[in-house]
Structure formats: C-alpha cells, structure tokens
N, C-alpha and C positions, 0 to 999 in steps of 0.2 A: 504494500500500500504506500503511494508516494503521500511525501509531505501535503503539497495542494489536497488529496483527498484528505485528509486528516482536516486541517481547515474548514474545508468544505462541508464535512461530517458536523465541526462544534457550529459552525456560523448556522448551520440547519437547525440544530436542538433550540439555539440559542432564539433562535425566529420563530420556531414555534413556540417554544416558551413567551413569550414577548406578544405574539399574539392570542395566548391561552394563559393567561396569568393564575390563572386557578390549580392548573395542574404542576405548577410549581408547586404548590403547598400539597398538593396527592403525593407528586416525588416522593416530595421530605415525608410526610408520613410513612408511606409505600417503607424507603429503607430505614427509616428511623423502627419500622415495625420488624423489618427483618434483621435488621443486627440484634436487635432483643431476644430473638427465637433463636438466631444462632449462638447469642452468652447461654442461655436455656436448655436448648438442645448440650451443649458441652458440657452440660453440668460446674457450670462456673458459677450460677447464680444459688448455691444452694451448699450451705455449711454442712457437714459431715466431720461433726466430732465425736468427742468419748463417751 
C-alpha cells in the first residue's frame, strides 16, 4: 500500500466523520466498550486472592 493511499484512506474517515458527527461519539463508545471486554475477558478485572 503506497503512502498516497494511506492519506487517502485517513482524509476518507476523516470526511465522513465530519459529515456524521454523531458516529464519532458511536466510535468512542463502540471501542471504549470493547477494551473493557477484553480487560474482562483476560481476567485482569477480577482479584483472586487467599
């Protein structure tokens, strides 16, 4: 993948974002919901002592 498509791929998101302003805040939900399931899932959220 050249440079130019890389660009072209952010200036994309970045435009739709920009004319969907709402699905900014879905994103940030979206993965803010999924790095919690994956602390969870690994058993990082969850004390196990004596």
């Amino acid at each position: 993948m050249s440079n130019d498509t890389k660009q072209n791929d952010s200036s994309t998101v970045s435009e739709f974002l920009a004319d969907h302003p709402k699905m900014t805040g879905v994103l940030f939900t979206m993965l803010l919901l999924l790095t919690q399931a994956g602390a969870v899932a690994a058993g990082g959220g969850a004390y196990h002592g004596p």
